[in-house]
Structures are given as structure tokens and as C-alpha cells.
LOFI-664657 format. One record per residue (C-alpha): x, y, z; residue number from 1. Coordinates in Angstrom, 2 decimals. Example, Ala and Ser with C-alpha at 12.3 -4.5 7.8 and 13.67 -1.06 7.14 Angstrom:
2
xx: 12.30 yy: -4.50 zz: 7.80 num: 1
xx: 13.67 yy: -1.06 zz: 7.14 num: 2
***
This chain:
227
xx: 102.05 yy: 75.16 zz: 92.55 num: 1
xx: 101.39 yy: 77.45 zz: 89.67 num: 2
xx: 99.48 yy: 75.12 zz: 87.42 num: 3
xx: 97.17 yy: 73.52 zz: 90.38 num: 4
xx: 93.87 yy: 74.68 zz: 87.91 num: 5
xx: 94.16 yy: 73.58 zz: 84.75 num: 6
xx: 90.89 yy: 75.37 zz: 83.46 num: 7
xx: 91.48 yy: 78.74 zz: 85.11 num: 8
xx: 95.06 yy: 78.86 zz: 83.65 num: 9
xx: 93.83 yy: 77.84 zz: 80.07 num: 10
xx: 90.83 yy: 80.74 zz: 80.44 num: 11
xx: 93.32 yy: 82.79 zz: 81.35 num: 12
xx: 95.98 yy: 82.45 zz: 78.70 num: 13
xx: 93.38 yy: 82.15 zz: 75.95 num: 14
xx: 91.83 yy: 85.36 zz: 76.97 num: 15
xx: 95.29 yy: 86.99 zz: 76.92 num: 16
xx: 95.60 yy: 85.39 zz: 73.36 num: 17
xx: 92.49 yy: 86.65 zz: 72.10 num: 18
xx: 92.12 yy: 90.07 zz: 73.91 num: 19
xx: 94.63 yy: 92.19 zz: 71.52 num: 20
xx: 92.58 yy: 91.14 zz: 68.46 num: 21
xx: 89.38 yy: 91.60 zz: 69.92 num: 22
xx: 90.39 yy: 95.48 zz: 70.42 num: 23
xx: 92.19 yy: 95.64 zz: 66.88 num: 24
xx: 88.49 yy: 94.18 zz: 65.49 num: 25
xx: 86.58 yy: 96.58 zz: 67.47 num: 26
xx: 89.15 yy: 99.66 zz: 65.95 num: 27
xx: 90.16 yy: 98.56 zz: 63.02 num: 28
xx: 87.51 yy: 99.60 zz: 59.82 num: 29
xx: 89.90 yy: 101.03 zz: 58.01 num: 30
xx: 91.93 yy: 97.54 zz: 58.10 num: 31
xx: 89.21 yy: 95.73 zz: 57.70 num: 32
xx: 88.70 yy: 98.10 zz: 54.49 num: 33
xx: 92.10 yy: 96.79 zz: 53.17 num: 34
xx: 91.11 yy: 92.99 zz: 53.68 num: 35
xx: 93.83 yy: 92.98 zz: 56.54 num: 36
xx: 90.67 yy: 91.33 zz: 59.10 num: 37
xx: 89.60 yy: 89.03 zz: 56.58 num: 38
xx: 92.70 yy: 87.49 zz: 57.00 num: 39
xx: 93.28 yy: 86.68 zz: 60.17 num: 40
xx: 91.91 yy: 83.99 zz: 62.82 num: 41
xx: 91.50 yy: 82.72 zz: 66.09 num: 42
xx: 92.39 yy: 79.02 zz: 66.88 num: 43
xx: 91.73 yy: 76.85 zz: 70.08 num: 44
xx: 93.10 yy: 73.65 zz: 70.92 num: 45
xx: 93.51 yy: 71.23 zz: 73.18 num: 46
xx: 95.03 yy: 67.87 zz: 73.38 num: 47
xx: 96.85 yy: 65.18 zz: 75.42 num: 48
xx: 100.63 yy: 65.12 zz: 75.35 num: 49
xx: 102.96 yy: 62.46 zz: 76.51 num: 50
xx: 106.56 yy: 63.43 zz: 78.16 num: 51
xx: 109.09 yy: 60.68 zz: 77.93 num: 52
xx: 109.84 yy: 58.97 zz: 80.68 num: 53
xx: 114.10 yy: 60.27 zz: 81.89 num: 54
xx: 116.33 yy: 60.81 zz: 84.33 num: 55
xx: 115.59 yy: 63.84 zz: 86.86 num: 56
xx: 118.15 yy: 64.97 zz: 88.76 num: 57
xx: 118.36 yy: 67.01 zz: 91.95 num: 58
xx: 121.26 yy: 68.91 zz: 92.81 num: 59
xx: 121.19 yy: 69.58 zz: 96.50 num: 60
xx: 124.08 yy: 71.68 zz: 97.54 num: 61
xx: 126.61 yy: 69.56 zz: 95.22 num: 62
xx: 125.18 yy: 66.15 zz: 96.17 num: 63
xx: 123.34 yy: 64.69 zz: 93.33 num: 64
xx: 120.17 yy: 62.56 zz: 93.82 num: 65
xx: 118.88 yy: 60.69 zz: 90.05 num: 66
xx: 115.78 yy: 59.29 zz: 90.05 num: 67
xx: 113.97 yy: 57.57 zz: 86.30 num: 68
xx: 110.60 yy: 59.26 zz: 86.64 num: 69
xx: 107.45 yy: 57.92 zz: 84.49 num: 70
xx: 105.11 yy: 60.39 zz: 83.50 num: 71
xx: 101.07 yy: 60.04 zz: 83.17 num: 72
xx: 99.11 yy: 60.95 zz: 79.83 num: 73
xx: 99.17 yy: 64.43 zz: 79.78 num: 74
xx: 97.01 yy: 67.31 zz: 79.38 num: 75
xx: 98.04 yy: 70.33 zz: 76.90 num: 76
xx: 95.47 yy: 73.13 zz: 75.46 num: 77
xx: 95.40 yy: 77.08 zz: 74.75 num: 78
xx: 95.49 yy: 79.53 zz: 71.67 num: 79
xx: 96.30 yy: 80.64 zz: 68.90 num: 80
xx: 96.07 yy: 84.24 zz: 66.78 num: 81
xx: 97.45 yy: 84.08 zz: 62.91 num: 82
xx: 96.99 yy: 85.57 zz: 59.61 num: 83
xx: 97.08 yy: 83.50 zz: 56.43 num: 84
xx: 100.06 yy: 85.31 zz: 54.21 num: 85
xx: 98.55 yy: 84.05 zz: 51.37 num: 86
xx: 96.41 yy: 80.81 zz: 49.87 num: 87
xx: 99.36 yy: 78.11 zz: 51.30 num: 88
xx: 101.39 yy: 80.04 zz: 53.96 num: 89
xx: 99.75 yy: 81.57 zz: 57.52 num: 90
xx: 102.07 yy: 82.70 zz: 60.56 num: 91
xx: 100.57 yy: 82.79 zz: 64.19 num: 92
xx: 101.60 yy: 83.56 zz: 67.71 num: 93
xx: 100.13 yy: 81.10 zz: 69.93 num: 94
xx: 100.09 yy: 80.57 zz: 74.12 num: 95
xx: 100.20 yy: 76.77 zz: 74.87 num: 96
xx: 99.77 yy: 75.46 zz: 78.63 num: 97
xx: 101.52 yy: 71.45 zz: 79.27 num: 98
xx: 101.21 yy: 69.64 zz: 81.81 num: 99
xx: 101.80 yy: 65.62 zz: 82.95 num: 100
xx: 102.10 yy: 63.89 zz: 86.57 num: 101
xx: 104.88 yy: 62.04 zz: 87.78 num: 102
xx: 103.54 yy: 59.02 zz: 89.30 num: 103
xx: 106.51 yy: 56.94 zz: 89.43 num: 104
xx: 110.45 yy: 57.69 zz: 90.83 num: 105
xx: 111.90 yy: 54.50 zz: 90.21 num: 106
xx: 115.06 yy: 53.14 zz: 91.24 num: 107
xx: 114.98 yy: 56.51 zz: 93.33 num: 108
xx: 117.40 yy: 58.38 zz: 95.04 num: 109
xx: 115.21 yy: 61.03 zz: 95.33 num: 110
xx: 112.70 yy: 60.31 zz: 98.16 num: 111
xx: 109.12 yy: 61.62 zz: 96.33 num: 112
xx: 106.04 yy: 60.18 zz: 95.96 num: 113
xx: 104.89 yy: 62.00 zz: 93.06 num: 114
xx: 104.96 yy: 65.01 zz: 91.18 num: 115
xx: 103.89 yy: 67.16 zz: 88.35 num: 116
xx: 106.17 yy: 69.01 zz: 85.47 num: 117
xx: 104.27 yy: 71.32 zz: 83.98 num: 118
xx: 105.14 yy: 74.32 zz: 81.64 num: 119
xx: 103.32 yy: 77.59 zz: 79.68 num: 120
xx: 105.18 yy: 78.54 zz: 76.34 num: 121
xx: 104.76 yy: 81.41 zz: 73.92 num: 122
xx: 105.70 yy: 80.26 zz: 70.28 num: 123
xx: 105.91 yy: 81.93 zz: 66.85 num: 124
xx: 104.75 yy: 78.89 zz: 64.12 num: 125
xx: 104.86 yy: 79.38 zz: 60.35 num: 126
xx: 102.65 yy: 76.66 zz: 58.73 num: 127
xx: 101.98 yy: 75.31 zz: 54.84 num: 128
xx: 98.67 yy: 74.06 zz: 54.01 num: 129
xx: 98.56 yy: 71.95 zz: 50.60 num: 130
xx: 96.04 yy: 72.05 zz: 48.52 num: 131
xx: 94.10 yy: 75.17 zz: 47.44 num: 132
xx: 91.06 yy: 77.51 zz: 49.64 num: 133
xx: 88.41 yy: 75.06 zz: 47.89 num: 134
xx: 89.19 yy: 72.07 zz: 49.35 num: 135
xx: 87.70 yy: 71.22 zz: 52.62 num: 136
xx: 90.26 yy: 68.83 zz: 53.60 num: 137
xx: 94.12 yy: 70.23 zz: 54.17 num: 138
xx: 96.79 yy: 68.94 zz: 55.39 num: 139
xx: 99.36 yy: 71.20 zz: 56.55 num: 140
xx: 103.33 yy: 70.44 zz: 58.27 num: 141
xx: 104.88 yy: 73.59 zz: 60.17 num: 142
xx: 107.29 yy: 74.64 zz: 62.39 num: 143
xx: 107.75 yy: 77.29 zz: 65.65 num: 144
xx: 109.86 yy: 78.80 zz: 67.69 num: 145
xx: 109.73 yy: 80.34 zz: 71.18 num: 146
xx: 110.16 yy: 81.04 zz: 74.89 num: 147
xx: 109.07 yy: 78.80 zz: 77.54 num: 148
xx: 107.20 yy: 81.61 zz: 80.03 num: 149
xx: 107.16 yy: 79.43 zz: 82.98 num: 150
xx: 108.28 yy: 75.65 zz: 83.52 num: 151
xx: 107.64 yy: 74.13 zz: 87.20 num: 152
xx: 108.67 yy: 70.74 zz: 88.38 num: 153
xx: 106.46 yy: 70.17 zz: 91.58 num: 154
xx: 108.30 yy: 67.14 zz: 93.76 num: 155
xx: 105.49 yy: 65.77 zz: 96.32 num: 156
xx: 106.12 yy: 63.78 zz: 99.32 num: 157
xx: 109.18 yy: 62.23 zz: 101.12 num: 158
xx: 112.44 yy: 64.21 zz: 102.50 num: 159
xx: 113.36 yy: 65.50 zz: 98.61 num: 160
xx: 109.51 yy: 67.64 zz: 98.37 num: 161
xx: 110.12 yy: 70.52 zz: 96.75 num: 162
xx: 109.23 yy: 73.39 zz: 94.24 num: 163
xx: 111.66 yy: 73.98 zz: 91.05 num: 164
xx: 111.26 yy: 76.58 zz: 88.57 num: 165
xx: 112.59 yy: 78.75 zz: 85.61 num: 166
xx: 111.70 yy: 81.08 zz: 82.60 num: 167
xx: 112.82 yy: 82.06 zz: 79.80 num: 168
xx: 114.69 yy: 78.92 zz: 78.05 num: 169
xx: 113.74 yy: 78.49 zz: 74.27 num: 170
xx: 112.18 yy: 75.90 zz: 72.66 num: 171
xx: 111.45 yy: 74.75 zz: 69.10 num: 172
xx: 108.27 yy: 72.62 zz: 67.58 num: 173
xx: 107.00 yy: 70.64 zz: 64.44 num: 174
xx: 103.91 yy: 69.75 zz: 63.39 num: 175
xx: 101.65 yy: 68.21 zz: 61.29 num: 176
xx: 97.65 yy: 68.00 zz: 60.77 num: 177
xx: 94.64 yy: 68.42 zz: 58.60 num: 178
xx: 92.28 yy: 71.05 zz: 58.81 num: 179
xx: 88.63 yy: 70.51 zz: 57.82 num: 180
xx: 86.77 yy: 73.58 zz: 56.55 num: 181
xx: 83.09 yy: 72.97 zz: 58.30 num: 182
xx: 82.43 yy: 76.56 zz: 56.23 num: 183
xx: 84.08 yy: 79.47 zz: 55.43 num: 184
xx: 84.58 yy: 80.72 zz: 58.25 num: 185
xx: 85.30 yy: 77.55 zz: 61.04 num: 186
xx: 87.01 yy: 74.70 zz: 60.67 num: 187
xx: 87.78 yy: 72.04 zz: 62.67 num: 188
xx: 91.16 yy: 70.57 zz: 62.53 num: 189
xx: 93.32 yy: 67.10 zz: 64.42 num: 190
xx: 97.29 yy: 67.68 zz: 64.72 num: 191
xx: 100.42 yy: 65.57 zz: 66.11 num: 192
xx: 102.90 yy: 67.82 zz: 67.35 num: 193
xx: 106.60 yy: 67.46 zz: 68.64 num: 194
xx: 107.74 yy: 70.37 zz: 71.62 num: 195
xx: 111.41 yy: 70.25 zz: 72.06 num: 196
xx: 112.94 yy: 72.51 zz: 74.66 num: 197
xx: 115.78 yy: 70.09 zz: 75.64 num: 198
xx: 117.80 yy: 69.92 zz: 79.10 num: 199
xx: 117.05 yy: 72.54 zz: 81.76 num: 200
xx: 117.58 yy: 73.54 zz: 84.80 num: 201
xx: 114.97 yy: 74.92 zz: 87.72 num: 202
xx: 115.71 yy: 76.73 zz: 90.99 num: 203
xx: 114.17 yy: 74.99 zz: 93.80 num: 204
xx: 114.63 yy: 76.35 zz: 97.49 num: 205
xx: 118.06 yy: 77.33 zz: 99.00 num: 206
xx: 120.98 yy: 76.17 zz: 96.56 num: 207
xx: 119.09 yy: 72.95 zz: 95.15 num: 208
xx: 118.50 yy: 72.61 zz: 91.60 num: 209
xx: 116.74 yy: 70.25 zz: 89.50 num: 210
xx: 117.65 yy: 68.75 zz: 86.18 num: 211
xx: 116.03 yy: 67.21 zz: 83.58 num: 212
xx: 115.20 yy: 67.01 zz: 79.68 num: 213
xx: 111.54 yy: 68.26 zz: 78.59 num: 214
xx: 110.08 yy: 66.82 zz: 74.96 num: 215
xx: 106.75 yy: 66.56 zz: 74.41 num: 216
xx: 104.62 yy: 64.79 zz: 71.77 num: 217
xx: 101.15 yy: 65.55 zz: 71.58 num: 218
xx: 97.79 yy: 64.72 zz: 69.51 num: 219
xx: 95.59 yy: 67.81 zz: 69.69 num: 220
xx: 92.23 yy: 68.82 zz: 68.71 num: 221
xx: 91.38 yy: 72.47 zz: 67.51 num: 222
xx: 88.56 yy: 74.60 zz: 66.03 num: 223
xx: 89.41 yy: 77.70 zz: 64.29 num: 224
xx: 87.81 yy: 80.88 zz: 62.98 num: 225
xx: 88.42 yy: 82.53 zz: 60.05 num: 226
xx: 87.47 yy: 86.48 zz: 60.18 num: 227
***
């Protein structure tokens, strides 16, 4: 129920992203003075992301009802704020919004007929670009490392409809892309990216729980600006 409006939660989270260094930049001469501003940047990005296919179980009062859910194609997008350390190295904090549609509970003994799993993470990412600040094309591999804000399994249909939730579980990512310097101050840049933030567990009404495993690989698009 939380991520019914994909658009409005992405506007949202990006403006919550973006908001803290649109003060600093209105503030901050004296940074800007030490080359601090020139520095930093402002990424967006959006993408589609595919969750594997698993077993989701639903613990209802002790009695345990498995079901091997297929997921749809995806949707993932939101933003990013980072500073680049130095010609190679740049660290950012970034808000990304996931989510993909259940449309099959096969083999079920779960009675749904469909569903959504959908999640909103906060991650720290260190990244390595190769090359050096004059070449327009860069790849780069990183890492991150972070807290999943809100995940929500949304069960639809049948006698097991239900809402499941949780925050707070960590969750770890890699990545790898090229960025494409369009000038020097936005680029454009294409990424495949693994989100890991293995088995949990979400509180649905009364005693029930659902379980299930949550990995993500997604091909995302971005453009970036470079203050």
C-alpha cells in the first residue's frame, strides 16, 4: 500500500536527496571558496530491475503456507548526492525506490492472486572510475552499504490477502558502469547493479509473518551533474 505511486514516491525521495545540498549551495561561499562545491554532484537514475523468482512463505500463527512466486520486470529509480575524493575515487549517499509485481503463486499454498514486493533503501556507495578527468568515457565498479527504510510485500486476492512489512534490515550492493562526460559539468552514464539484502521477515496483520529472500539485479540509466 505504500508504494501504490511510483512517480510521487520517486519525487519525493529525490527531493529529500537533493534538498540538504541545495541549502548547503545556497550557504556555502566560503566552501565553495575552498573548492569543497566544485566537488560535489547530483545524480538521477532510473532503471528496471529483475527479482528472482523464490519461495515466499507465510507464517500464519505457526502454520506455514509456501508458495514459488514469479516476479514481473521491475521498476527501480531515485538519487544520488556524492563528492569525488579525488581524480579516481567519489563516495555518495543515495535514496533508491524498487519495486516488481508478483503475477504468479505457483504450486500455491498461499491462496493470492497477485502481489507486489516493493522496497525504499538508503545506501552509502564508494565507487572507482578508471581512466583520468579527460576522458569522456569511464568505466567505474563500486560497492555500498545500507539500510533498507521500508520493504512491503502486498499479497492481493484470495483467503491469504494481506499487507507485510519491516524496516531497518541491511543490505549490501555492487556495481558496475560507464559514465559519459556530455561536458564538464553533466554526464550521462548506463550501470548493472546487484542489491543484496538476503532473507527477511515482514509483519503482516495479527501474528502472521511473511518470509522470503530479496536480490535484485538491475540495468539503470542516470544523468549526473557535476557542481
Amino acid at each position: 500500500m505504500l508504494f501504490r505511486n511510483p512517480v510521487s514516491i520517486l519525487a519525493r525521495r529525490t527531493a529529500q536527496v537533493i534538498t540538504p545540498i541545495a541549502f548547503f549551495l545556497s550557504t556555502g561561499v566560503d566552501a565553495r571558496a575552498g573548492g569543497l562545491v566544485d566537488r560535489l554532484y547530483v545524480e538521477l537514475q532510473a532503471g528496471a530491475g529483475w527479482l528472482y523468482g523464490h519461495d515466499v512463505v507465510i507464517d500464519d500463527e505457526g502454520t506455514e503456507l509456501e508458495s514459488d512466486v514469479d516476479f514481473d520486470l521491475g521498476v527501480i529509480g531515485g538519487g544520488a548526492v556524492g563528492i569525488d575524493i579525488n581524480d579516481n575515487w567519489r563516495a555518495e549517499l543515495e535514496y533508491m525506490y524498487r519495486r516488481n509485481d508478483a503475477d504468479d503463486f505457483g504450486g500455491s499454498q498461499i491462496d493470492a492472486d497477485s502481489g507486489d514486493f516493493a522496497s525504499v533503501a538508503i545506501m552509502a556507495n564508494a565507487e572507482y572510475r578508471f581512466g583520468t578527468p579527460d576522458q569522456a568515457l569511464r568505466p567505474y565498479v563500486g560497492a555500498g552499504i545500507g539500510i533498507i527504510e521500508e520493504i512491503d510485500f502486498d499479497v492481493e486476492g484470495g483467503d491469504d490477502a494481506g499487507e507485510f512489512s519491516d524496516r531497518g534490515d541491511l543490505a549490501f550492493q555492487l556495481m558496475a558502469g560507464t559514465d559519459y562526460a556530455l561536458s564538464p559539468s553533466w554526464s550521462l552514464a548506463a550501470e548493472l547493479r546487484y542489491f543484496d539484502a538476503g532473507s527477511v521477515k515482514l509483519d503482516g496483520d495479527g501474528d502472521r509473518e511473511l518470509k522470503a529472500d530479496y536480490r535484485v539485479t538491475s540495468l539503470l540509466l542516470g544523468v549526473r551533474y557535476n557542481f
